[in-house]
C-alpha positions as CSV (number, residue, x, y, z in Angstrom):
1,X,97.4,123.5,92.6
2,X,95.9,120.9,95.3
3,X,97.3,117.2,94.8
4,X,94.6,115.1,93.9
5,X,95.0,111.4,96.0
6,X,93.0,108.4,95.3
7,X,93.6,105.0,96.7
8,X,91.7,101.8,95.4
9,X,91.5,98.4,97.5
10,X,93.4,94.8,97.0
11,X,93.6,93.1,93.6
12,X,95.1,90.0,92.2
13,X,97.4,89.8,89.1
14,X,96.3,87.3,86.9
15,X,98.5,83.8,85.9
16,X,100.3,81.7,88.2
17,X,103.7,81.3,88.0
18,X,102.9,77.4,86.8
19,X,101.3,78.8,83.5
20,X,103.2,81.7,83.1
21,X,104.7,80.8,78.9
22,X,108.2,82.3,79.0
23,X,107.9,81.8,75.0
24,X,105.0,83.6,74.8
25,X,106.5,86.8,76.8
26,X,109.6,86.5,74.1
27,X,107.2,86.5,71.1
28,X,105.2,89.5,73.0
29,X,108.3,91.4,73.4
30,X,109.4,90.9,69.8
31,X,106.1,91.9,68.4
32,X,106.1,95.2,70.1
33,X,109.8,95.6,69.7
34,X,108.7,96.3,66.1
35,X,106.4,98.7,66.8
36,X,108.6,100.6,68.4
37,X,108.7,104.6,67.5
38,X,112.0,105.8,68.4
39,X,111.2,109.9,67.9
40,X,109.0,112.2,68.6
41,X,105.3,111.6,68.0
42,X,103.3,113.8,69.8
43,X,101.0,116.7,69.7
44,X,102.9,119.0,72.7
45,X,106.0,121.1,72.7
46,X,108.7,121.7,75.4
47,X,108.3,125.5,76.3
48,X,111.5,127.1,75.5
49,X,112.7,130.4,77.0
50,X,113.2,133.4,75.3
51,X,110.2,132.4,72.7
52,X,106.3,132.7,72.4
53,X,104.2,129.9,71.9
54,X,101.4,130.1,69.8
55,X,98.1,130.0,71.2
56,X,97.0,126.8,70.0
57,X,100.2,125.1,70.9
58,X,100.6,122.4,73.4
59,X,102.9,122.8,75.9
60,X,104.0,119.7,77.8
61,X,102.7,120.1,81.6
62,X,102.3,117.2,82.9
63,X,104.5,114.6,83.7
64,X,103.7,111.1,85.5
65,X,106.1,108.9,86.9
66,X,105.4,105.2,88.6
67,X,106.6,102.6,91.1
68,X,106.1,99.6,93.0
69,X,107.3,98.3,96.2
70,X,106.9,95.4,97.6
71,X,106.1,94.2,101.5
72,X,109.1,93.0,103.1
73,X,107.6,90.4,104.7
74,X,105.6,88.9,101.8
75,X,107.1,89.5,98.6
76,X,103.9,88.8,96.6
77,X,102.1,91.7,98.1
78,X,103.1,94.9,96.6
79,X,102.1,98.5,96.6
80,X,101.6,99.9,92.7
81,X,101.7,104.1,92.2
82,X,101.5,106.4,90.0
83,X,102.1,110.3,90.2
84,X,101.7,113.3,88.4
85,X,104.2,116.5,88.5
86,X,103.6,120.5,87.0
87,X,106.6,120.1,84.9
88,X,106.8,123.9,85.9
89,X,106.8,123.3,89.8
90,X,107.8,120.1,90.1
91,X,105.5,119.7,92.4
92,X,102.8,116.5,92.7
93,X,99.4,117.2,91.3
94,X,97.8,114.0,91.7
95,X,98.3,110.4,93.2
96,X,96.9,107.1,93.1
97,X,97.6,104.0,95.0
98,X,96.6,100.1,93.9
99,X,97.6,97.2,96.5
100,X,98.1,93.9,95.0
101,X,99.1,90.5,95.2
102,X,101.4,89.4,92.6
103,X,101.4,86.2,91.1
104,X,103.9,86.5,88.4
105,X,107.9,85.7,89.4
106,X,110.0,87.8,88.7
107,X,112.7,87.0,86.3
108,X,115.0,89.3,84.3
109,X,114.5,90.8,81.3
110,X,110.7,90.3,82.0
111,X,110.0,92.8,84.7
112,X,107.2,94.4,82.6
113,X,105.1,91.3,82.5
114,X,105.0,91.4,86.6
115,X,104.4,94.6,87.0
116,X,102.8,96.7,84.4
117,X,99.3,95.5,84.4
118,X,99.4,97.4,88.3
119,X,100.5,100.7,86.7
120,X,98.2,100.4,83.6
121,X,95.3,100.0,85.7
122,X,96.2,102.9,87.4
123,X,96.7,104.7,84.3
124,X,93.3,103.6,82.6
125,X,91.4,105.0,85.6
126,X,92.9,108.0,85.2
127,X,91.8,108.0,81.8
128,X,88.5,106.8,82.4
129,X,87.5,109.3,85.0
130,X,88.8,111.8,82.1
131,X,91.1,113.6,84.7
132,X,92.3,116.8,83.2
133,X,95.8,115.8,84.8
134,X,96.8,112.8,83.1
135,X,100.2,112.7,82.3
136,X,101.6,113.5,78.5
137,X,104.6,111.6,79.0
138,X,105.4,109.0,81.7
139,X,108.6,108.2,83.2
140,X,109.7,104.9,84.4
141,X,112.4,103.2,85.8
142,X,113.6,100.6,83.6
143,X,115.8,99.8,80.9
144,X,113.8,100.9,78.1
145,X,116.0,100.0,74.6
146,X,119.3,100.0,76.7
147,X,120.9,97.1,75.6
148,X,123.2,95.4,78.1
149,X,125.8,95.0,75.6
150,X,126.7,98.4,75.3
151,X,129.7,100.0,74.6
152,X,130.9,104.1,76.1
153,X,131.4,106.8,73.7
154,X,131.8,109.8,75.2
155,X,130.6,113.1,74.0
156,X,129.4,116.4,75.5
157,X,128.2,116.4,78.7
158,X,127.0,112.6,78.9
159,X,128.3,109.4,78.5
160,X,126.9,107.7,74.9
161,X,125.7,103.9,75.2
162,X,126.7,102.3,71.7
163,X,125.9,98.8,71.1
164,X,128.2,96.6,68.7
165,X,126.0,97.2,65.8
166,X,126.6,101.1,66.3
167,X,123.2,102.1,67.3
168,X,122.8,104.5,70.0
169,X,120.4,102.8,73.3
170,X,120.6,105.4,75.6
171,X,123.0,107.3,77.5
172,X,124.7,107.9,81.0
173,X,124.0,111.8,82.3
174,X,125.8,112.9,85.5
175,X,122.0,114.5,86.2
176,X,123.5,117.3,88.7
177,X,126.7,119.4,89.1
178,X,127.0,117.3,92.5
179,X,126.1,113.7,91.5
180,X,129.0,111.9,91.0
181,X,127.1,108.9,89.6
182,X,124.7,108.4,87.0
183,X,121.8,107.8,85.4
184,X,121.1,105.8,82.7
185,X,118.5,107.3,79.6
186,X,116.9,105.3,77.0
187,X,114.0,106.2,75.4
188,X,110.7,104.0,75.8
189,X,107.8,104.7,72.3
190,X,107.3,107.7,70.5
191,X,110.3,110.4,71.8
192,X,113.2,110.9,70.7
193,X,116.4,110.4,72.8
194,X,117.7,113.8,72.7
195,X,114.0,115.3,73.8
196,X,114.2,113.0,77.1
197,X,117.8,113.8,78.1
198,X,116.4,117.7,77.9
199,X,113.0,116.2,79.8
200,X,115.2,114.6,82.3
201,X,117.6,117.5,82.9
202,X,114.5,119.6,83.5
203,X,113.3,117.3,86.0
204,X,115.9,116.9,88.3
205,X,116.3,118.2,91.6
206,X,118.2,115.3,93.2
207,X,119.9,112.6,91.0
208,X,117.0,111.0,89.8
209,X,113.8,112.8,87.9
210,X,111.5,113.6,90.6
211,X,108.3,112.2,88.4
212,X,110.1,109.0,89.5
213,X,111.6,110.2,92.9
214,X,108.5,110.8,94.1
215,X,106.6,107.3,93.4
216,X,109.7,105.4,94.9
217,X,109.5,107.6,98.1
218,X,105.8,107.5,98.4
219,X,105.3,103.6,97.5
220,X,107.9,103.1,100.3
221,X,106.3,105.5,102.6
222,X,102.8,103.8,102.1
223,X,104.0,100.1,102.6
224,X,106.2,100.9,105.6
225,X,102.6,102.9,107.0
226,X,100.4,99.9,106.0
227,X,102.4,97.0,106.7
228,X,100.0,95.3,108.6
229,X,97.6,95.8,106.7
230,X,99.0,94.3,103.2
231,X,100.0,91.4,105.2
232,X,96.5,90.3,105.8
C-alpha cells in the first residue's frame, strides 16, 4: 500500500505559561482518571492463527503511533507526528506532520497538557477528512497508569509492576530475544493489559513498537531537515 503524507503549516498552542492553573490540570486529571476503562472495549479482534474469522468480524489493521520533537535551538518550537502501520507489514501507511510553537512548560507528571492538543489535531484531521486509515488503537510513549511507586513481581516472560495497594500498572517486557533492556507497558482507556503486551509483542522489530519507532525517527528526521526553517 502507498504511504499517504500530509504536512500542515505553523500553529500556536494556546495558554501562556503565566496562566497556565496547575490546579486545574490536577482536577482534569482526576476527572478523567475516573473514567478510565481498564479492558477491552472495542468493536475489532486480534487475528489469531490457526482460526477463521467471521466475515463480519473486525480485525485490528491499523495501528497509529505519535511523537514530538523539539528544535534544538529553540525549545518552544516543536515538530508534532503521527503515523499509521499495517499491523500485518509493519509498514507505514500514512503520515502527517504539524509544526508548532509551544507555549506550555513542561513539568512532570503533566506532559499531556503540553503536548497532546499537537497530536489530537492531527488525529481530528484524520478523522475529519474520514481517511479510511485511521488508526484503531494508538500507541504512545508515556506512562499511561504506571505508577512510579511500583513494586517487581515477576512472572512468565515479563516483569509485573505492582503498586503498594496490589493493583497491577503495567509491566516490564524484554520486547526481543536480543534486548537486554526493557520496556515498560501500561495500558491507556479501553484495553486490557494483557491484549497490549500481545499488541506490543506483535509490533516489535527492534526494542520499541515500531508504531512508535517510526514517529520518533521521522519527527527527528524532519526537525534535523527543517531546522532553519522552524527557527524562523
Amino acid at each position: 500500500m502507498e504511504e499517504q503524507s500530509h504536512e500542515q503549516g505553523s500553529i500556536e498552542t494556546s495558554p501562556s505559561s503565566s496562566s497556565v492553573d496547575h490546579k486545574t490540570w490536577i482536577e482534569t486529571q482526576d476527572f478523567l482518571k475516573k473514567k478510565l476503562i481498564a479492558e477491552d472495549d472495542f468493536t475489532w479482534r486480534l487475528a489469531v492463527t490457526g482460526r477463521s474469522m467471521e466475515k463480519e468480524e473486525e480485525v485490528l489493521k491499523y495501528v497509529g503511533g505519535v511523537d514530538i520533537s523539539y528544535s534544538k535551538e529553540d525549545p518552544s518550537m516543536a515538530c508534532g507526528i503521527l503515523v499509521v502501520l499495517d499491523l500485518q507489514t509493519l509498514q507505514v501507511v500514512y503520515e502527517d506532520f504539524s509544526i508548532v510553537t509551544l507555549h506550555v512548560p513542561y513539568l512532570p507528571g503533566f506532559l499531556a497538557f503540553r503536548e497532546a492538543p499537537v497530536l489530537l489535531e492531527l488525529l481530528e484531521k484524520m478523522k475529519t477528512n474520514a481517511n479510511p486509515l485511521y488508526p484503531q488503537l494508538l500507541m504512545v510513549d508515556g506512562n499511561g497508569t504506571l505508577h512510579p511507586r511500583a513494586k517487581e513481581d515477576y512472572a512468565q516472560d515479563f516483569v509485573t509492576l505492582k503498586g503498594c495497594s496490589g493493583r497491577i500498572w503495567g509491566v516490564a517486557v524484554r520486547s526481543t530475544g536480543g534486548s537486554l533492556k526493557p520496556i515498560f507497558i501500561s495500558v491507556g482507556h479501553r484495553i486490557a493489559l494483557d491484549t497490549a503486551i500481545r499488541i506490543v509483542k506483535m509490533t516489535c522489530k527492534f526494542r520499541v513498537p515500531e508504531p512508535i519507532r517510526q514517529a520518533d525517527i521521522r519527527s527527528r528526521d524532519y526537525v534535523r531537515k527543517h531546522q532553519m526553517r522552524m527557527s524562523k
